[in-house]
N, C-alpha and C positions, 0 to 999 in steps of 0.2 A: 358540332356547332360551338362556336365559342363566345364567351359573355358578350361579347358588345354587338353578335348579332342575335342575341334572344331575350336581351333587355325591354323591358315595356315603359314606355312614357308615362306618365304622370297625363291626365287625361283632366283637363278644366275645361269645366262648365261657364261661360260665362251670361248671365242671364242681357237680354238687349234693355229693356225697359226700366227705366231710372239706374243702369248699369254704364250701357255703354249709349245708350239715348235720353236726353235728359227728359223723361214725360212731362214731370212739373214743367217744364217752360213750355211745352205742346200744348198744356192744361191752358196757362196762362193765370193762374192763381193755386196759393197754395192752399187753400183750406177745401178742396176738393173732396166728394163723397166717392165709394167703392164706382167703380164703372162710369166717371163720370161723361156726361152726354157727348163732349166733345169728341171724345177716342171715336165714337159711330159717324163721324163725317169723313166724308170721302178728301181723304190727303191728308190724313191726321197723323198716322206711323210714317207716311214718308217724308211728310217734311219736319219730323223732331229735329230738333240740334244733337249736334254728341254732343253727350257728357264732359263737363271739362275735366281734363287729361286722362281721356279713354285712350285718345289715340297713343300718348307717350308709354301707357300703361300696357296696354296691346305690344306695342314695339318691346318694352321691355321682356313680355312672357317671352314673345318668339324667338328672344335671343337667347335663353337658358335652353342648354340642348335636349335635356331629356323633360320637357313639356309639348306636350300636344294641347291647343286653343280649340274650341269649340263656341258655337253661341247655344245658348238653350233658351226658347222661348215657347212661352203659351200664347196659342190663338185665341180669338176674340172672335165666337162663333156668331153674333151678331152683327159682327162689323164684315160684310163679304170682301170686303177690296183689304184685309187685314194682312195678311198670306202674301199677297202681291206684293204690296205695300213694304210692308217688315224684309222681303227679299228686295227688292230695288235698293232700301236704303239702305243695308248689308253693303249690297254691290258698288255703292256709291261709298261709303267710308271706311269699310271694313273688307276691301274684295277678296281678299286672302282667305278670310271666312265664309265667302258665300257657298261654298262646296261643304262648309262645315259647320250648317246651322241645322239644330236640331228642333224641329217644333210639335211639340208636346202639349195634349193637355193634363199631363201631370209631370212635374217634373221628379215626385219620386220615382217614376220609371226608368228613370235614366241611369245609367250602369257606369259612371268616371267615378274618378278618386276626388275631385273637385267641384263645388258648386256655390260661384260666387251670386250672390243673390241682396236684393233689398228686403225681401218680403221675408223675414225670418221665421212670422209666424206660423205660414203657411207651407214650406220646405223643410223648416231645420229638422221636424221630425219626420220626415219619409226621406230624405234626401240618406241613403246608402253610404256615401262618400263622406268627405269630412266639408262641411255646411259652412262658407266665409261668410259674415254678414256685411254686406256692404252698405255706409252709411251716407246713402244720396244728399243729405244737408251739408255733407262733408266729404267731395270727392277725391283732393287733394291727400289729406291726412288718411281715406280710406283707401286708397290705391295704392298708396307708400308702404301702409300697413300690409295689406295681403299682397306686395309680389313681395316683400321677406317674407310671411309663411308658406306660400309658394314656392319660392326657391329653397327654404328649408325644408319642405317636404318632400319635392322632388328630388334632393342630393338625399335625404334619409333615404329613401325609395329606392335609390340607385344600389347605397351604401349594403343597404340587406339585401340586396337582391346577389349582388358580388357576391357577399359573405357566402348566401345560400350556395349558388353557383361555386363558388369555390370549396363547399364542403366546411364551413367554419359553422361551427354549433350555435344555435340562438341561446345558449347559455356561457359561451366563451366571448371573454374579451376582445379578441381577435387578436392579443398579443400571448395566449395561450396557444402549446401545439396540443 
């Protein structure tokens, strides 16, 4: 078997809510409490708006080759039509993802190298992988920001993975024999 068929992708998490769906605007105010009442009516996850430039930011992961996209999202065991819901509107602006939405009610459980998130408080310490903060008041300058650490971590990713593959010591330069 030779490296470029036993290489593994870089595996991102991408969370849907205030990620790649803007809630605040679903909310329709920002000074919103935990769980606010609106999320429990029926048509609230399917009709968010996306996020602005989720979609340009999405387009950019999938064109780095060795990245695999994912959604990662928690249900909302109160809200029944939740599940439905968060899947239609998958399929309606993300459909490439709908076969790769992962829904969780922890997202420490989840097993990638990547985990772009709002809620820092709540992931950054169980989350396994390496935890982006994504900053929903700022979607522009935060999606700019994590596909460079993205693309820079998936070429590292690649880079050691070669070396190992080729037998090059994790204490050599790689311009050492």
């Amino acid at each position: 078997m030779n490296y470029s068929e036993r290489k593994k992708k870089l595996e991102v998490y991408l969370d849907m809510d205030n990620v790649l769906a803007d809630f605040d605007a679903g909310v329709g105010r920002k000074d919103y409490e935990w769980n606010p009442p609106e999320m429990f009516k029926r048509g609230f996850f399917l009709n968010l708006p996306v996020m602005a430039y989720a979609k340009v930011f999405y387009a950019y992961l999938e064109r780095i080759p060795n990245v695999e996209v994912y959604i990662a999202t928690k249900y909302t065991a109160h809200a029944p039509d939740c599940l439905t819901e968060k899947l239609l509107w998958v399929q309606e602006h993300f459909p490439k993802l709908a076969d790769r939405m992962m829904v969780v009610c922890d997202k420490g459980h989840l097993n990638g190298d990547v985990l772009v998130d709002d809620d820092h408080e709540r992931w950054q310490h169980c989350f396994r992988g390496t935890f982006m903060h994504f900053d929903h008041t700022n979607p522009k300058d935060s999606f700019i920001a994590i596909a460079h650490q993205i693309k820079c971590q998936a070429q590292l990713k690649e880079d050691l993975e070669k070396a190992e593959y080729l037998g090059i010591s994790p204490h050599m330069s790689g311009e050492e024999k």
